[in-house]
C-alpha positions as semicolon CSV with decimal commas, in nm:
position;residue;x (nm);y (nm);z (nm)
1;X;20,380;12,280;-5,159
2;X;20,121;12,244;-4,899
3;X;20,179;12,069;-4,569
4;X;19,945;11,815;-4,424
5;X;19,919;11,669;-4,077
6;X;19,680;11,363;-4,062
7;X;19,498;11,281;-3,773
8;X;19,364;10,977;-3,694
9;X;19,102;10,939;-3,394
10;X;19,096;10,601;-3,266
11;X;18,996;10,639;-2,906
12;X;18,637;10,523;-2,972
13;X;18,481;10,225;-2,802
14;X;18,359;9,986;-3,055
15;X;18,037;9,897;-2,918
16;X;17,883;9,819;-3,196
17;X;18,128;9,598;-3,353
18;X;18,034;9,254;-3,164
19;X;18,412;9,142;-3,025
20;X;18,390;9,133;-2,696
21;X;18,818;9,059;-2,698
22;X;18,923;9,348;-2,935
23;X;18,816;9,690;-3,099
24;X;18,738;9,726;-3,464
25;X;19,058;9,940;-3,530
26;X;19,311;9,626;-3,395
27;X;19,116;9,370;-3,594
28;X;19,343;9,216;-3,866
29;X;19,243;9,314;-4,220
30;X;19,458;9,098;-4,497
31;X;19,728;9,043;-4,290
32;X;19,748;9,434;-4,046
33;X;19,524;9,535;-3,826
34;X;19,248;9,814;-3,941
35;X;19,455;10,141;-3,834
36;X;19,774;10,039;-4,026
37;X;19,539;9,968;-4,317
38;X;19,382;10,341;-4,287
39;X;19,702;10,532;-4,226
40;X;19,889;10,326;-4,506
41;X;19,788;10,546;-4,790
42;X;19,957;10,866;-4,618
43;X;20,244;10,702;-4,519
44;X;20,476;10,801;-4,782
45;X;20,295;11,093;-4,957
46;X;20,525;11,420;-4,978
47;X;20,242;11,657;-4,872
48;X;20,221;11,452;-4,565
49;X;20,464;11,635;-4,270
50;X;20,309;11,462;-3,956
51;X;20,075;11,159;-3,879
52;X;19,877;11,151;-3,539
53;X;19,674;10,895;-3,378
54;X;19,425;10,940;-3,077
55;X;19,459;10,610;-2,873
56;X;19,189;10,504;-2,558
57;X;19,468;10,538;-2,226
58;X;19,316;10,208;-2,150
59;X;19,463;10,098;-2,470
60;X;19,808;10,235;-2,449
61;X;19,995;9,913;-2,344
62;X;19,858;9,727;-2,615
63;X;19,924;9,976;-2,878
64;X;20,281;10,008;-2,705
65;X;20,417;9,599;-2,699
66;X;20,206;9,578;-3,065
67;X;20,259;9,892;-3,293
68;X;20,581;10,020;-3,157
69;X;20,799;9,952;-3,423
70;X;20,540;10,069;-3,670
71;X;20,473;10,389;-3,494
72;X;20,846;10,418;-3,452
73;X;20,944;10,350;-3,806
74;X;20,708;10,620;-3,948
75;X;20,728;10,845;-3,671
76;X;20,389;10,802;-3,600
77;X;20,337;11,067;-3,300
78;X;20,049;10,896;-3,045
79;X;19,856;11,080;-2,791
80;X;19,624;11,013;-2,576
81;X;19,240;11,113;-2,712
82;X;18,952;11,226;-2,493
83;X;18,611;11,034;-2,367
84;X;18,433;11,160;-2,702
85;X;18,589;11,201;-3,068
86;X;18,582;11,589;-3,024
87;X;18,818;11,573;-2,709
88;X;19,038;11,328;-2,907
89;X;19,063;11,523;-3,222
90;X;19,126;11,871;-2,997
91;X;19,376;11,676;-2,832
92;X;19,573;11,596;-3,153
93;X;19,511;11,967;-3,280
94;X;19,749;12,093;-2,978
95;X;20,067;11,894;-3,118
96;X;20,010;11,902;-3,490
97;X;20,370;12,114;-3,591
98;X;20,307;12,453;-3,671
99;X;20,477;12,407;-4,027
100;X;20,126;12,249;-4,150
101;X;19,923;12,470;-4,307
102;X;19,658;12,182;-4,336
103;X;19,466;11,900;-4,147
104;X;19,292;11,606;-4,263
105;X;19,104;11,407;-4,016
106;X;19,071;11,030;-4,162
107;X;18,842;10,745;-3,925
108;X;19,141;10,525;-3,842
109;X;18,817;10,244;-3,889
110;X;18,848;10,370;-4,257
111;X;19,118;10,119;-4,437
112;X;19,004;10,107;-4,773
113;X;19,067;10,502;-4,893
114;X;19,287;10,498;-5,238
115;X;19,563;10,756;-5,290
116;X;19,357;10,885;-5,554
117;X;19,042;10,968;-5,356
118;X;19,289;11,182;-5,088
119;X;19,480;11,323;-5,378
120;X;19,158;11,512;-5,507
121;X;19,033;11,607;-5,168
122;X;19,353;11,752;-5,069
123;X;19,264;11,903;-5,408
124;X;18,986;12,043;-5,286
125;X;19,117;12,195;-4,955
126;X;19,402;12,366;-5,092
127;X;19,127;12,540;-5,349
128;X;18,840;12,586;-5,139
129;X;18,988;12,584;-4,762
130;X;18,785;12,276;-4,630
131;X;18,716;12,001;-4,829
132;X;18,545;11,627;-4,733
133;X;18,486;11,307;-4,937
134;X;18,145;11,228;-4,999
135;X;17,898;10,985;-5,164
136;X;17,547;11,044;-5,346
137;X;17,293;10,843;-5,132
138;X;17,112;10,612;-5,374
139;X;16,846;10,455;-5,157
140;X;16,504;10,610;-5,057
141;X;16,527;10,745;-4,698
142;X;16,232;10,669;-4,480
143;X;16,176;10,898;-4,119
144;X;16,032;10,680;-3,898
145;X;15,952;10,714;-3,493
146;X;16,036;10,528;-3,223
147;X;15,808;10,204;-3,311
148;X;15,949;10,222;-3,632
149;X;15,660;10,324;-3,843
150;X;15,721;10,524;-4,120
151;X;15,663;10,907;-4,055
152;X;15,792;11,040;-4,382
153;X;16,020;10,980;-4,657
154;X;16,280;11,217;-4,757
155;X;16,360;11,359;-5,069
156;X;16,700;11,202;-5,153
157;X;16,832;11,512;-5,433
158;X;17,165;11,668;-5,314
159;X;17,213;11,434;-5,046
160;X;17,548;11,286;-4,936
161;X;17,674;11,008;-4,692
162;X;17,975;11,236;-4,500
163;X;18,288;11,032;-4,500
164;X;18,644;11,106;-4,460
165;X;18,919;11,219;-4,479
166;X;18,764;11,604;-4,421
167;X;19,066;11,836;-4,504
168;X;19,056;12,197;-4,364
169;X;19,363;12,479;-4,362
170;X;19,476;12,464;-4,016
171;X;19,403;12,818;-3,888
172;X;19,027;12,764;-4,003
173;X;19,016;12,431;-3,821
174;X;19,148;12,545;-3,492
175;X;18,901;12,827;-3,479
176;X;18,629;12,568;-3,542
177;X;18,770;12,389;-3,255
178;X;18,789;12,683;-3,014
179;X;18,437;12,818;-3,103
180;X;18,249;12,496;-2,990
181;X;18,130;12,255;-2,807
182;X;17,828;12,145;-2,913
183;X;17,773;11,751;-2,857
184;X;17,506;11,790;-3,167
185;X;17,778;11,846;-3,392
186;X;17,847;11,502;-3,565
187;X;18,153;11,544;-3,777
188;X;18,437;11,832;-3,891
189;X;18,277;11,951;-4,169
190;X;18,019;12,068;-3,958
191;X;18,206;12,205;-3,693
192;X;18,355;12,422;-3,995
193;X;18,009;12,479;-4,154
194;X;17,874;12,673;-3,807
195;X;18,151;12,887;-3,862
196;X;17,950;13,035;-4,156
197;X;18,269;12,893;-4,381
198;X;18,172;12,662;-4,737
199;X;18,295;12,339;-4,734
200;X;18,313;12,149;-5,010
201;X;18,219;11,797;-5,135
202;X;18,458;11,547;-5,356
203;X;18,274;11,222;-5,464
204;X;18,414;10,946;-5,292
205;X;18,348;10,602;-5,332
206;X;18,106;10,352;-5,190
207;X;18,394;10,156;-5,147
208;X;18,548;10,394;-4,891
209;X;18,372;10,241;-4,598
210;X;18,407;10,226;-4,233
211;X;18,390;9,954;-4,032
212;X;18,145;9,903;-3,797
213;X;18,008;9,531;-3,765
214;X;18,196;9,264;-3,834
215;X;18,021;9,205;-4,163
216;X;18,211;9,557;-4,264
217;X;18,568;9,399;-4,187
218;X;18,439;9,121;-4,425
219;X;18,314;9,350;-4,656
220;X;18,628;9,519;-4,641
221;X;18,907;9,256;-4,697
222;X;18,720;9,152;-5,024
223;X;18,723;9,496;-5,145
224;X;19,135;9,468;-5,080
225;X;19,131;9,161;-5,248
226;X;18,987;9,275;-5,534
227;X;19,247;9,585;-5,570
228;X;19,575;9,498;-5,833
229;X;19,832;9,415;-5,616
230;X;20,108;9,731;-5,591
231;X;20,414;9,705;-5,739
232;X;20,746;9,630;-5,494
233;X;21,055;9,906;-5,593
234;X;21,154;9,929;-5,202
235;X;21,224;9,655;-4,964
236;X;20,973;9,460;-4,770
237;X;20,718;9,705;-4,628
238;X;20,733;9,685;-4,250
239;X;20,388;9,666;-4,150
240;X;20,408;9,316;-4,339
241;X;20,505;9,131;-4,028
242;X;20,397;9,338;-3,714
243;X;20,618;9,068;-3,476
244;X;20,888;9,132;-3,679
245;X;21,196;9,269;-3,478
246;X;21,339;9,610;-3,589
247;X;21,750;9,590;-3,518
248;X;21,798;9,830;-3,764
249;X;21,551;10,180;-3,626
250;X;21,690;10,457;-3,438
251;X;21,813;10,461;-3,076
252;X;21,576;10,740;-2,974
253;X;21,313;10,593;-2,738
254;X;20,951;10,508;-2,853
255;X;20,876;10,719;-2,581
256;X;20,949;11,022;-2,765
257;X;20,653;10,906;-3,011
258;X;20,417;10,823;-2,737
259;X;20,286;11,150;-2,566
């Protein structure tokens, strides 16, 4: 079987977002805030050896009195990230364990992803060697300047809207990593593409969105809503109540989770 770590950047700064009080990734969403909601799906997958999330340092103590028992119960490992995504991601590269032979990167602002959507891309990866989620853009794309006149439109055929998780085998991913720098680069995938290596495209879904605004988080918890509830053969999952005191978790230190 193939081994997976996940990592989640989450060091980003939210600007966009419009809450002057919180980032987009701590907002609740249906009850847990946006990161639980992204990194539920690989919580309790068997091709899933190690999860990693990039935290802000500014945000540490927050993360620390909220998420503890979370990060604790899953063994969630938490690092410090870097002042841009690349940093962050880098960052997480250095302590993913060397038995995974794979690494997905997934937006921790993602939290609508289905098992089934990272079940074929990890598909994909294992196949092909680097693998991303993807969606056909439907809407005619217009080039404009910086008055925002229309300069051109572009021809929409073979286009796709990037989204994530991106899945790579690990030895391919760290040589991305190593070989640049480049600020231009906007994503994995294309870290991985100016290595000269294919990457391939899954369909995703439209539904698989990131939050930005705050009209995504609304956009969000009715696409949760509208999902069949999942059946219960365990007891209570803990991320239902994040105040909820865990007497019962190991005696080793959250410390040892938080790098």
């Amino acid at each position: 079987m193939a081994r997976f770590a996940v990592i989640l950047p989450a060091a980003g700064r939210s600007t966009r977002f419009g809450d002057p009080k919180q980032k987009k990734i701590y907002a609740e969403l249906d009850g847990r805030a946006v990161w639980l909601r992204a990194v539920e799906p690989f919580l309790n997958r068997d091709d899933v050896f190690q999860i990693v999330i990039s935290i802000a340092p500014e945000d540490r103590e927050l993360f620390e009195i909220r998420y503890s028992a979370n990060v604790a119960f899953h063994n969630i490992k938490v690092i410090e990230g870097g002042a841009e995504r690349h940093d962050s991601i880098a960052r997480a590269l250095e302590v993913v364990d060397p038995s995974c032979t794979y690494v997905a990167v997934h937006d921790a602002a993602r939290p609508c992803v289905t098992p089934e959507l990272i079940d074929a891309v990890f598909s994909a990866a294992v196949n092909h060697g680097a693998a991303i989620l993807g969606v056909p853009i439907a809407d005619t794309l217009k080039r404009v300047d910086e008055h925002h006149k229309i300069t051109g439109t572009v021809a929409r055929a073979g286009l796709f809207g990037a989204q994530t998780p991106q899945v790579f085998r690990r030895d391919l991913f760290e040589s991305a990593y190593a070989a640049t720098r480049d600020a231009s680069i906007t994503d994995d995938a294309m870290l991985v593409e100016s290595l000269g290596h294919d990457v391939y495209v899954v369909e995703g879904s439209p539904m698989n969105l990131k939050i930005t605004t705050q009209a995504d988080l609304s956009l969000a918890a009715a696409i949760l809503a509208a999902r069949p509830a999942p059946k219960v053969d365990a007891p209570s999952h803990p991320f239902a109540d994040e105040n909820a005191m865990w007497q019962d978790l190991p005696k080793k230190s959250a410390n040892d989770l938080f790098s």
